[in-house]
mmCIF file of the N, C-alpha and C atoms, coordinates in Angstrom:
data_MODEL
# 
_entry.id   MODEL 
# 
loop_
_atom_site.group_PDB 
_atom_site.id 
_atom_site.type_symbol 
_atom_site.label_atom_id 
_atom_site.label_alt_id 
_atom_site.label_comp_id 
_atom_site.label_asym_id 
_atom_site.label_entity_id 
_atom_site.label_seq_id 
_atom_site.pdbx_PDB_ins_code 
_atom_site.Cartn_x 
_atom_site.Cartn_y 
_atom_site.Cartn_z 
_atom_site.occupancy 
_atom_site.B_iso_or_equiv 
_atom_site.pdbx_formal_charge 
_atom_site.auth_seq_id 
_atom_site.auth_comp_id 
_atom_site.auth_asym_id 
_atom_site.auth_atom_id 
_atom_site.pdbx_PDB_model_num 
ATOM 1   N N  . UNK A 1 1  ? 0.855   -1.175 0.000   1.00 0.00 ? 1  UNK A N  1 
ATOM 2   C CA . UNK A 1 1  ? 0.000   0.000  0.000   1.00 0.00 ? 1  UNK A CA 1 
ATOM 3   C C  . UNK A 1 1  ? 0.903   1.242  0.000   1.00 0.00 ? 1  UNK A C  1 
ATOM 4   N N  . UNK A 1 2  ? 0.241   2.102  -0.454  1.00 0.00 ? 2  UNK A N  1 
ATOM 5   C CA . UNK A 1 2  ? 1.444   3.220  -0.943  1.00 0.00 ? 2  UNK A CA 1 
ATOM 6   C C  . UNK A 1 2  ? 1.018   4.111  -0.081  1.00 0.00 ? 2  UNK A C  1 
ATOM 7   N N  . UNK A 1 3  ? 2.048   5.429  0.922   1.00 0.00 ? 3  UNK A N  1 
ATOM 8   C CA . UNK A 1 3  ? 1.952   6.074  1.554   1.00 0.00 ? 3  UNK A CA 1 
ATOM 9   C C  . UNK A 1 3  ? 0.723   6.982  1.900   1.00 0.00 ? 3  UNK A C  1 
ATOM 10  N N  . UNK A 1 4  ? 0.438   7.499  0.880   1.00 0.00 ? 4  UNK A N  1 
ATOM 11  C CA . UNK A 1 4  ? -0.881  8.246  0.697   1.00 0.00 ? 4  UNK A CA 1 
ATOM 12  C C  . UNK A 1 4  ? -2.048  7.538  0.869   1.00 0.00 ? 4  UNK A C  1 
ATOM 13  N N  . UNK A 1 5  ? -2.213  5.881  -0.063  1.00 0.00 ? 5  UNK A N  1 
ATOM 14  C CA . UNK A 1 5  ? -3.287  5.374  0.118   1.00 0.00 ? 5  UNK A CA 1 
ATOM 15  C C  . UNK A 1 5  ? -3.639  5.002  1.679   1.00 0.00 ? 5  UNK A C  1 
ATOM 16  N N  . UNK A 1 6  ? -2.607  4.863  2.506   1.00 0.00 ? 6  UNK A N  1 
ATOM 17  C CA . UNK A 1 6  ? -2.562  4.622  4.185   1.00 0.00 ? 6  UNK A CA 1 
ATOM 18  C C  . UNK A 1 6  ? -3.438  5.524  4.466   1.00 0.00 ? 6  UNK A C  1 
ATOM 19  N N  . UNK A 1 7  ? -3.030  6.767  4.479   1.00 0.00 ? 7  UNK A N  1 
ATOM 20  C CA . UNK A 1 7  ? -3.787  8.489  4.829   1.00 0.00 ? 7  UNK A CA 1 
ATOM 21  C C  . UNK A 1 7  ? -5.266  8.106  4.549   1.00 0.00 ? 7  UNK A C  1 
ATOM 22  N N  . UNK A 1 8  ? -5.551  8.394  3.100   1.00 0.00 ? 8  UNK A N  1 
ATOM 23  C CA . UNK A 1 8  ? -6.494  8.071  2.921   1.00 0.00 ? 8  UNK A CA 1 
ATOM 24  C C  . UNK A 1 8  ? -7.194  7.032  3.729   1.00 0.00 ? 8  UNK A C  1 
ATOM 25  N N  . UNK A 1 9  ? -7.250  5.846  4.124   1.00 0.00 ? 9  UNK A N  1 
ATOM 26  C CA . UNK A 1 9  ? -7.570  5.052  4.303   1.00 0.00 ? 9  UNK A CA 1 
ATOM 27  C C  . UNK A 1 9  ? -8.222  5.157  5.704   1.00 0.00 ? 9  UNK A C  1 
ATOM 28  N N  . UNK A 1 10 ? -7.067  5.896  6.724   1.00 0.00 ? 10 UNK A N  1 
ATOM 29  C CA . UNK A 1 10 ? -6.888  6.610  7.895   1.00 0.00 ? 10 UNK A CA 1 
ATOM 30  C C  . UNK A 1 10 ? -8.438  7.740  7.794   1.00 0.00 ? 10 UNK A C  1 
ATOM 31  N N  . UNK A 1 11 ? -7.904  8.186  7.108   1.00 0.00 ? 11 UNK A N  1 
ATOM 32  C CA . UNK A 1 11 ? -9.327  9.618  6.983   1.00 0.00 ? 11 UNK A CA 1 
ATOM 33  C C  . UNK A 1 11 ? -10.831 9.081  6.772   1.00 0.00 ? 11 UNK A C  1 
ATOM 34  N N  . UNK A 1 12 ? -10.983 8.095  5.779   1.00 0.00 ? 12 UNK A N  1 
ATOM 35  C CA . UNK A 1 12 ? -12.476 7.894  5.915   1.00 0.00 ? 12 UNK A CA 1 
ATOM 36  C C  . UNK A 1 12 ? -12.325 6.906  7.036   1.00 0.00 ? 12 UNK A C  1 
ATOM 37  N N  . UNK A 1 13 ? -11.823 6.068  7.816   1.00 0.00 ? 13 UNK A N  1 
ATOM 38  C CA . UNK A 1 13 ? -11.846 5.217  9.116   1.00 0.00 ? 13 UNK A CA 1 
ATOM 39  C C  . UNK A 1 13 ? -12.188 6.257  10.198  1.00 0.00 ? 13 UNK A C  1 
ATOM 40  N N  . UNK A 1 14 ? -11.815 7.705  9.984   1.00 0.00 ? 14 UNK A N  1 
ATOM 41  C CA . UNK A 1 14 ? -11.853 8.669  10.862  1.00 0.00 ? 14 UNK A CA 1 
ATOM 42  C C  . UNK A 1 14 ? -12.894 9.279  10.850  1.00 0.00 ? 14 UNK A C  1 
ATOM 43  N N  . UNK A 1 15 ? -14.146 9.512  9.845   1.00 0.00 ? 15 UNK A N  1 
ATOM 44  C CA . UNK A 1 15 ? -15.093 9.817  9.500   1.00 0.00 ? 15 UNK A CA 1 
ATOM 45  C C  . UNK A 1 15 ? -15.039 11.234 8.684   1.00 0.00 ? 15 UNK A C  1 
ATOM 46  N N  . UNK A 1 16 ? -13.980 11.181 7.598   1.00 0.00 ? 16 UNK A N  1 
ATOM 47  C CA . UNK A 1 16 ? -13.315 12.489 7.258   1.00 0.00 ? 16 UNK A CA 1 
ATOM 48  C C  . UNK A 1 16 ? -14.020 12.025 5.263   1.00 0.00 ? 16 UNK A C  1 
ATOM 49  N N  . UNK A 1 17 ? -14.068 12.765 4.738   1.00 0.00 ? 17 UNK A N  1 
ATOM 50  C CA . UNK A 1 17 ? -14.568 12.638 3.192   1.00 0.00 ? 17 UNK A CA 1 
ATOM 51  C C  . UNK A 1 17 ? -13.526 13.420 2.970   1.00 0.00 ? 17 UNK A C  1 
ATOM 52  N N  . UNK A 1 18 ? -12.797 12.752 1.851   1.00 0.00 ? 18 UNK A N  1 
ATOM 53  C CA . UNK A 1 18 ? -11.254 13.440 1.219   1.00 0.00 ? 18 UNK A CA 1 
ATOM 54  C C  . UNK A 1 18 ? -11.110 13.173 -0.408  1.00 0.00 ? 18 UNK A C  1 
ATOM 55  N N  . UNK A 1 19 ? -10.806 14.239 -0.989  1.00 0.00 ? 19 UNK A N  1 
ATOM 56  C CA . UNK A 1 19 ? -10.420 13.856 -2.202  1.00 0.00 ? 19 UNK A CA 1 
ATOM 57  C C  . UNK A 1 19 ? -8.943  14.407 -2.845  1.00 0.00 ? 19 UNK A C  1 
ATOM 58  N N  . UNK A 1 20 ? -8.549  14.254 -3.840  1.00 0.00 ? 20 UNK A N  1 
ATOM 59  C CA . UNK A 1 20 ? -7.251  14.543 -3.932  1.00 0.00 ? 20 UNK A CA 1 
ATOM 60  C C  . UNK A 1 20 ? -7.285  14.819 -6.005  1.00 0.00 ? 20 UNK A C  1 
ATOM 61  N N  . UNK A 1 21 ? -6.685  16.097 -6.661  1.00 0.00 ? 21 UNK A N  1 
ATOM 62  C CA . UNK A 1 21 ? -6.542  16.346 -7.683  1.00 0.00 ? 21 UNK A CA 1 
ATOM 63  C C  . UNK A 1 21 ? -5.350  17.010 -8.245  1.00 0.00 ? 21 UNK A C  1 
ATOM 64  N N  . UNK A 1 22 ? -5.122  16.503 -9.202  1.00 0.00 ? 22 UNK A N  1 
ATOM 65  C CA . UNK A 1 22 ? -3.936  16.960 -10.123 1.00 0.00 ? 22 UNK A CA 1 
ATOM 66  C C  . UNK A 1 22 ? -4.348  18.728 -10.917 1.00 0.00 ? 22 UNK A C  1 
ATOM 67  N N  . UNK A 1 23 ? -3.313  19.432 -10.431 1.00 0.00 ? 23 UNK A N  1 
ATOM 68  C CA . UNK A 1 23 ? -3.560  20.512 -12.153 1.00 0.00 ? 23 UNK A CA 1 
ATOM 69  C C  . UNK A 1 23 ? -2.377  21.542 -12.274 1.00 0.00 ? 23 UNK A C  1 
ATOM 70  N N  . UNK A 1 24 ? -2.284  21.775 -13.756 1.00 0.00 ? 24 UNK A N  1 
ATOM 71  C CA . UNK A 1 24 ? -0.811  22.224 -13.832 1.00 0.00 ? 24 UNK A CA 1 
ATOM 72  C C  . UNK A 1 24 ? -1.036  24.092 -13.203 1.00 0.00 ? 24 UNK A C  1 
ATOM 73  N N  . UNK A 1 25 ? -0.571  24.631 -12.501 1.00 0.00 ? 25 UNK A N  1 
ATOM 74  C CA . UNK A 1 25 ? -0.047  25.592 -12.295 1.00 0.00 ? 25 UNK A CA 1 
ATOM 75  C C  . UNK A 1 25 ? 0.546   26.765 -13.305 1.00 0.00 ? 25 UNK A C  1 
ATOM 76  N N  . UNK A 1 26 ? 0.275   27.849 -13.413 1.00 0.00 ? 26 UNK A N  1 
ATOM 77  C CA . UNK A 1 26 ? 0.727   29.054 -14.371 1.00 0.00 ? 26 UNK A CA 1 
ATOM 78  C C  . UNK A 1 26 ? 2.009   28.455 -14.707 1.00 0.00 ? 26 UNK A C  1 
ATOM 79  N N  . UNK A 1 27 ? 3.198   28.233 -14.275 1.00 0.00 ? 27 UNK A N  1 
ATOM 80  C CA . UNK A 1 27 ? 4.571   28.376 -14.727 1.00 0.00 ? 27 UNK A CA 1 
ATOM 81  C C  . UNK A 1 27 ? 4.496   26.492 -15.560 1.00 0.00 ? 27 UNK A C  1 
ATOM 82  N N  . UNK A 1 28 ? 3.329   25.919 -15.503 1.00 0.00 ? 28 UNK A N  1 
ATOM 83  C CA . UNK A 1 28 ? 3.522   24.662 -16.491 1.00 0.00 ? 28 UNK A CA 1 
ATOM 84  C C  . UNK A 1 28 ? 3.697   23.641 -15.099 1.00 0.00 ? 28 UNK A C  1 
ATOM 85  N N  . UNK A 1 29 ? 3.452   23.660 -14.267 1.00 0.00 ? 29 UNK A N  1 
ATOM 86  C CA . UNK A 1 29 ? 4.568   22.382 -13.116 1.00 0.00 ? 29 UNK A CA 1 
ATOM 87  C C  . UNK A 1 29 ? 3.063   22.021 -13.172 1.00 0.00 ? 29 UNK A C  1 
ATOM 88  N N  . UNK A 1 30 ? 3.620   20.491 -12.398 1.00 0.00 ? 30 UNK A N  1 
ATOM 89  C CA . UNK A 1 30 ? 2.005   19.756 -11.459 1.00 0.00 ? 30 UNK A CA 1 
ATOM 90  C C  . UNK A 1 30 ? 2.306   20.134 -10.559 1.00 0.00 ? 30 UNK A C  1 
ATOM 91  N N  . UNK A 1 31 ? 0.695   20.262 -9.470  1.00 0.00 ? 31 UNK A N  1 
ATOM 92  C CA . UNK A 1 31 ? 0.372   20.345 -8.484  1.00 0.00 ? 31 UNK A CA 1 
ATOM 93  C C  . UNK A 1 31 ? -0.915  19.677 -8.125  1.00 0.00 ? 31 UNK A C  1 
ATOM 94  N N  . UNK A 1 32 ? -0.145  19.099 -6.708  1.00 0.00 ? 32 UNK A N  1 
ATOM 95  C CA . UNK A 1 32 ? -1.683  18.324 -6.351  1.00 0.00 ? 32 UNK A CA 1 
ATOM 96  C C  . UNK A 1 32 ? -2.210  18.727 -4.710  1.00 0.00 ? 32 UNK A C  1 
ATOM 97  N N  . UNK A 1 33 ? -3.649  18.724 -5.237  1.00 0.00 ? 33 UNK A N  1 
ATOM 98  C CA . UNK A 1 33 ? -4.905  19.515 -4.421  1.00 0.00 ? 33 UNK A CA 1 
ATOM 99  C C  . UNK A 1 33 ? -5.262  18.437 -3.033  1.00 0.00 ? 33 UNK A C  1 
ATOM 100 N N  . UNK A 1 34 ? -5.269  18.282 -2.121  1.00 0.00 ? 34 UNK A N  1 
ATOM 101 C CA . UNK A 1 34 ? -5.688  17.187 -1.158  1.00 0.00 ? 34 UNK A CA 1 
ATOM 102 C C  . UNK A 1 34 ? -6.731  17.892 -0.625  1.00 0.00 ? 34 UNK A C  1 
ATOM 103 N N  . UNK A 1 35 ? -8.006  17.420 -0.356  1.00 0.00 ? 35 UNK A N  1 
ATOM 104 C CA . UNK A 1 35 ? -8.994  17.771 1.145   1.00 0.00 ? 35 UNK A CA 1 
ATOM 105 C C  . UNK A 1 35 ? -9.373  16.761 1.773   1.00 0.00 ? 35 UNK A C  1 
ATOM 106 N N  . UNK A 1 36 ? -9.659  17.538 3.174   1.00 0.00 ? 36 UNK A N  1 
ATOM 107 C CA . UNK A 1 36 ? -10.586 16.450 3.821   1.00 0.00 ? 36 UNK A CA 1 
ATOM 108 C C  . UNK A 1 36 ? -11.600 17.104 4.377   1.00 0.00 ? 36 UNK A C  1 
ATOM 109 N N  . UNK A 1 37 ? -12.623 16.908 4.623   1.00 0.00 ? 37 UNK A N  1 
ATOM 110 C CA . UNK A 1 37 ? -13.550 17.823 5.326   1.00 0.00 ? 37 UNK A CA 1 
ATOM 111 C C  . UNK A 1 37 ? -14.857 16.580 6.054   1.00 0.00 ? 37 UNK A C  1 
ATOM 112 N N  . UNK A 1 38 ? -15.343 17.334 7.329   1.00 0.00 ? 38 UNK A N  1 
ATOM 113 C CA . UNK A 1 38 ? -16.773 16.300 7.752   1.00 0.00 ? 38 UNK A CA 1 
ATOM 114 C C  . UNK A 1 38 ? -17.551 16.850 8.006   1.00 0.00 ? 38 UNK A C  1 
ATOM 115 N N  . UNK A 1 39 ? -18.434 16.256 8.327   1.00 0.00 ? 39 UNK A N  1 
ATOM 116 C CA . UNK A 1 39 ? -19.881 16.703 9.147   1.00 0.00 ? 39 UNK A CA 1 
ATOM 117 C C  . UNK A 1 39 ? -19.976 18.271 9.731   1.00 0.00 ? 39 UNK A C  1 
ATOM 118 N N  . UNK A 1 40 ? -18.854 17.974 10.751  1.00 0.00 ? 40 UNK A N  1 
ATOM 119 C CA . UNK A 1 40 ? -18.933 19.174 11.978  1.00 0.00 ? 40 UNK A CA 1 
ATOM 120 C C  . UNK A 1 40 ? -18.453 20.620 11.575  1.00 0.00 ? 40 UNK A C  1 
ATOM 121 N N  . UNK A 1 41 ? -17.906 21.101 9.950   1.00 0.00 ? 41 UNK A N  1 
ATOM 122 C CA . UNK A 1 41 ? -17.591 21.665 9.682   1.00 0.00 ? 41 UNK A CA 1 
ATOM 123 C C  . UNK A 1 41 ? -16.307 21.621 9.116   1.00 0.00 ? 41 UNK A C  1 
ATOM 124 N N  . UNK A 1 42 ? -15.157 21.230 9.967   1.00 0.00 ? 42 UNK A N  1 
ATOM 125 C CA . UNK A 1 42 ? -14.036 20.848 9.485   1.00 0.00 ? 42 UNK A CA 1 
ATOM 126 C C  . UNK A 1 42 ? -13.697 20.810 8.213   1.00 0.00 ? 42 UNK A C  1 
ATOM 127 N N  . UNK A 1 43 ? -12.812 21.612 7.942   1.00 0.00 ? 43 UNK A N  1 
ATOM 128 C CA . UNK A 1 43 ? -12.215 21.573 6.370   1.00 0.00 ? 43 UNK A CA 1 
ATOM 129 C C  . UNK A 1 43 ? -11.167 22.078 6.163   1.00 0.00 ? 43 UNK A C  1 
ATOM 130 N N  . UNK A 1 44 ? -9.990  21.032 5.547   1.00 0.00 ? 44 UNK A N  1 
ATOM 131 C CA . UNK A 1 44 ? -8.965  21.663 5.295   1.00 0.00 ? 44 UNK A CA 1 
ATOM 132 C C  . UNK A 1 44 ? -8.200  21.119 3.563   1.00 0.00 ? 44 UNK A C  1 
ATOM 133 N N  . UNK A 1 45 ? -7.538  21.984 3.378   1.00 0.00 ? 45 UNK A N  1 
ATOM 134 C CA . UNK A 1 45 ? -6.958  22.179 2.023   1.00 0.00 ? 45 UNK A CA 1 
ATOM 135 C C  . UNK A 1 45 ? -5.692  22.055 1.616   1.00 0.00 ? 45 UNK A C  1 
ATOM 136 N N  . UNK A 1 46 ? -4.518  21.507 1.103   1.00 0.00 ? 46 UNK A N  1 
ATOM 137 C CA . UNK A 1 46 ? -3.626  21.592 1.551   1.00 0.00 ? 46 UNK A CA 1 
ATOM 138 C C  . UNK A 1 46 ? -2.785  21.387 0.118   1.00 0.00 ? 46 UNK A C  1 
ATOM 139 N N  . UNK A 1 47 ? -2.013  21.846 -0.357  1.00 0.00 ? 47 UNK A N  1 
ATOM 140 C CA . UNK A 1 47 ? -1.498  21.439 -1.997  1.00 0.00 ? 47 UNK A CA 1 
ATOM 141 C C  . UNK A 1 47 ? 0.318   21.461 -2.016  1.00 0.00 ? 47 UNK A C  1 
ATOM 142 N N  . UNK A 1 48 ? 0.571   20.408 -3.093  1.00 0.00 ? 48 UNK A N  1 
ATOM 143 C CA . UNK A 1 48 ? 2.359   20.153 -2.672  1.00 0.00 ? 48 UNK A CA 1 
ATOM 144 C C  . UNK A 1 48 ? 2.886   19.850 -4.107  1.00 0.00 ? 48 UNK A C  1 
ATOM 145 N N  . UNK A 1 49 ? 3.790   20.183 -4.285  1.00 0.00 ? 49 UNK A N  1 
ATOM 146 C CA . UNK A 1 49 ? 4.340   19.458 -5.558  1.00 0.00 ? 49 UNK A CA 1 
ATOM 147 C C  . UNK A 1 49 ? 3.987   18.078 -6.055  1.00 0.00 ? 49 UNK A C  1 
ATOM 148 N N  . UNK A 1 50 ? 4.268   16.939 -4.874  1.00 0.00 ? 50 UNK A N  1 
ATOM 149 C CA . UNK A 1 50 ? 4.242   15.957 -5.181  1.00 0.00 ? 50 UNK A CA 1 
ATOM 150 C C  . UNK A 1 50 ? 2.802   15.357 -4.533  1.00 0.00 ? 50 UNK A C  1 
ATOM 151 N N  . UNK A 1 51 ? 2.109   13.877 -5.038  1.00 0.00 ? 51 UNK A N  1 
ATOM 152 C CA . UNK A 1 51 ? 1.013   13.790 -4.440  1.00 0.00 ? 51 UNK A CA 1 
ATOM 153 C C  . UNK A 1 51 ? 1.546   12.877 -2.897  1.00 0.00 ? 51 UNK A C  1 
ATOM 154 N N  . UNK A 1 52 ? 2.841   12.401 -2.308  1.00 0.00 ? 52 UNK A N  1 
ATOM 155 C CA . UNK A 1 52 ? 2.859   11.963 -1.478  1.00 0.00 ? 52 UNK A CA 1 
ATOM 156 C C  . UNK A 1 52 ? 2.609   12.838 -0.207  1.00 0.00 ? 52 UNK A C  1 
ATOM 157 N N  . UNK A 1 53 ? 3.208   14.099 -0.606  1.00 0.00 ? 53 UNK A N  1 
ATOM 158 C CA . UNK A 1 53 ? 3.415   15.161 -0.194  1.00 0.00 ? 53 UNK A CA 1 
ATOM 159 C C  . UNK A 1 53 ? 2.717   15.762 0.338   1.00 0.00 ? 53 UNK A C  1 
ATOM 160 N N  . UNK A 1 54 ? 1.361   15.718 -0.450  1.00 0.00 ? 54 UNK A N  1 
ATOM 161 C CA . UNK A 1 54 ? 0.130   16.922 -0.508  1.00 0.00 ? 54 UNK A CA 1 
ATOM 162 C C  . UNK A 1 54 ? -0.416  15.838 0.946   1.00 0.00 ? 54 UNK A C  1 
ATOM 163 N N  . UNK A 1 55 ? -0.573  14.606 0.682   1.00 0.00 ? 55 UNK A N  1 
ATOM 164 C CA . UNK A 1 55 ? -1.256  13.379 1.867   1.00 0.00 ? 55 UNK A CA 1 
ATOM 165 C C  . UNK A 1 55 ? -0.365  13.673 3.602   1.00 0.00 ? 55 UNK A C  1 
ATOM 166 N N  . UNK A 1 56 ? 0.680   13.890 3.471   1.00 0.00 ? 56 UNK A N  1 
ATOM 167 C CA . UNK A 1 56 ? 1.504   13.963 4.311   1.00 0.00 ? 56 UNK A CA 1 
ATOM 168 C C  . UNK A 1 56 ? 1.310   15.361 4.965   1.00 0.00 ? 56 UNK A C  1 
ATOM 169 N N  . UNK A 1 57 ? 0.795   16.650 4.650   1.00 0.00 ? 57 UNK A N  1 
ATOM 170 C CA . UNK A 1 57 ? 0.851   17.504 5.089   1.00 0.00 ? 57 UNK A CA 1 
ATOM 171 C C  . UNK A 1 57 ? -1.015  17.592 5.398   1.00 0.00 ? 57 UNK A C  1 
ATOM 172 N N  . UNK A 1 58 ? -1.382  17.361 4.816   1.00 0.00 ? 58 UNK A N  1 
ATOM 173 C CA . UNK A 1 58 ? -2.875  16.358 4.947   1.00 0.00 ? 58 UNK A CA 1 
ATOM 174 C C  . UNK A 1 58 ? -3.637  16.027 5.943   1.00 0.00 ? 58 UNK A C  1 
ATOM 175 N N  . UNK A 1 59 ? -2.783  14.974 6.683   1.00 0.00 ? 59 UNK A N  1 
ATOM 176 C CA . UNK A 1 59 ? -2.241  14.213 7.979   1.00 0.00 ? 59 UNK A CA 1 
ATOM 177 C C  . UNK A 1 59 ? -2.268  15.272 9.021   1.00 0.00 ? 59 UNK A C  1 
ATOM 178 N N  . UNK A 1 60 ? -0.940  15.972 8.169   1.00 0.00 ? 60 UNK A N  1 
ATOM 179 C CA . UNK A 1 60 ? -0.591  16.479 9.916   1.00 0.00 ? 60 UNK A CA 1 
ATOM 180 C C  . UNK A 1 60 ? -1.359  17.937 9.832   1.00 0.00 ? 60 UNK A C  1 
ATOM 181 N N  . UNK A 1 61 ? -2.595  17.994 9.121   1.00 0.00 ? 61 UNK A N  1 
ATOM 182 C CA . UNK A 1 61 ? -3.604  19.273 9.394   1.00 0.00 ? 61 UNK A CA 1 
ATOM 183 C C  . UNK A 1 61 ? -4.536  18.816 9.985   1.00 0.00 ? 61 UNK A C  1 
ATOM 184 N N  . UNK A 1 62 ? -4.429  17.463 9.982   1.00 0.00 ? 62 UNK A N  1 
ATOM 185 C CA . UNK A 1 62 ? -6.280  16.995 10.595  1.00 0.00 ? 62 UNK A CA 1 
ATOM 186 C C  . UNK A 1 62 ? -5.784  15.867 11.754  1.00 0.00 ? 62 UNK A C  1 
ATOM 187 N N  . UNK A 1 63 ? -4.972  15.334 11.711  1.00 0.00 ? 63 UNK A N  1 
ATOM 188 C CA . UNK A 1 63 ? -4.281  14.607 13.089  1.00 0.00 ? 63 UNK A CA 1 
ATOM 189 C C  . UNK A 1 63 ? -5.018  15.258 14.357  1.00 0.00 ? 63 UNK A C  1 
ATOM 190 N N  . UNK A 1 64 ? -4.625  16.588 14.456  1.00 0.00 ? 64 UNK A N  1 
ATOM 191 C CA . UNK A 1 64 ? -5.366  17.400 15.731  1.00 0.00 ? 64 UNK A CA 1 
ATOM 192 C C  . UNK A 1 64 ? -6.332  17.192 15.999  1.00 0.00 ? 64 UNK A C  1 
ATOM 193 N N  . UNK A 1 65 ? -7.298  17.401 15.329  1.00 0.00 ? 65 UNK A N  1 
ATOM 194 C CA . UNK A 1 65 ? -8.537  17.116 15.416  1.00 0.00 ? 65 UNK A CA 1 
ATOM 195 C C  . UNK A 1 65 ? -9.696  16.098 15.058  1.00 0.00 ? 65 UNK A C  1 
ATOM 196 N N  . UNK A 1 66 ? -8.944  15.191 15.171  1.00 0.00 ? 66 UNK A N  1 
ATOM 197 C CA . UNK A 1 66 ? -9.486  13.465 14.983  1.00 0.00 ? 66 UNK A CA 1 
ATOM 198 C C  . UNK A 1 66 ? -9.302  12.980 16.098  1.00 0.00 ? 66 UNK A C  1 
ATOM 199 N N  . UNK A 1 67 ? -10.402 11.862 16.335  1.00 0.00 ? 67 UNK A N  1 
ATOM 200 C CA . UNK A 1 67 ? -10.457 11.370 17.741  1.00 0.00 ? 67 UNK A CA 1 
ATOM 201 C C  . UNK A 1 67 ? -9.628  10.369 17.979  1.00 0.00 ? 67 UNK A C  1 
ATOM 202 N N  . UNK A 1 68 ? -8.565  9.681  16.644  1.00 0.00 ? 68 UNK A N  1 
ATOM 203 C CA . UNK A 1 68 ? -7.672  9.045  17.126  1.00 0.00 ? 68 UNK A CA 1 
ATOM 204 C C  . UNK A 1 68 ? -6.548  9.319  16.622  1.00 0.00 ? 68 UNK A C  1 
ATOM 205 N N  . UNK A 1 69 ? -5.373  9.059  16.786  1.00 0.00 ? 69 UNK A N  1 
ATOM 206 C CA . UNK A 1 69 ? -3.958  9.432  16.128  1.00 0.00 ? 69 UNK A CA 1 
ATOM 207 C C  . UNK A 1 69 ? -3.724  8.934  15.141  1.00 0.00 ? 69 UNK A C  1 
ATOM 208 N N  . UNK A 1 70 ? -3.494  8.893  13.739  1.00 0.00 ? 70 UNK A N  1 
ATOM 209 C CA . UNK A 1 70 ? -3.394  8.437  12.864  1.00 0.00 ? 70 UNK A CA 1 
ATOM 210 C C  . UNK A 1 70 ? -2.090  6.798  12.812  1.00 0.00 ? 70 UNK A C  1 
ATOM 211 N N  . UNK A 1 71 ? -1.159  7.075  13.946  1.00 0.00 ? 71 UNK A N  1 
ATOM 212 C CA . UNK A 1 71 ? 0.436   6.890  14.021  1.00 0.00 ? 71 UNK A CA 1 
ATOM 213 C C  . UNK A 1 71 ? -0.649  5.651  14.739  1.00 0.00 ? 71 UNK A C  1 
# 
């Protein structure tokens, strides 16, 4: 299982709805889009060069506020 798909996996177990998108940026580069957001309002956004990247910073925006530790 590949790093990100863990996260993911983690987030809807957590009761989190997440999606994740590719798109090129003005100067031509990729960039990829991560969210997660739930019920209670919660929503966060988070974008990285790479898509392991975007999952990883992902993590550690919504870690806080999940009722269990992802780790």
């Amino acid at each position: 299982m590949k790093y990100w798909e863990s996260v993911a996996d983690n987030l809807s177990k957590g009761g989190w709805s997440w999606g994740c998108v590719s798109a090129i940026d003005s100067n031509g580069r990729t960039i990829w889009i991560a969210d997660a957001h739930r019920d209670d309002g919660k929503l966060f956004v988070v974008h990285a060069d790479e898509k392991p990247t975007a999952f990883m910073e992902l993590e550690s925006a919504v870690e806080p506020f999940s009722a269990s530790s992802f780790l």
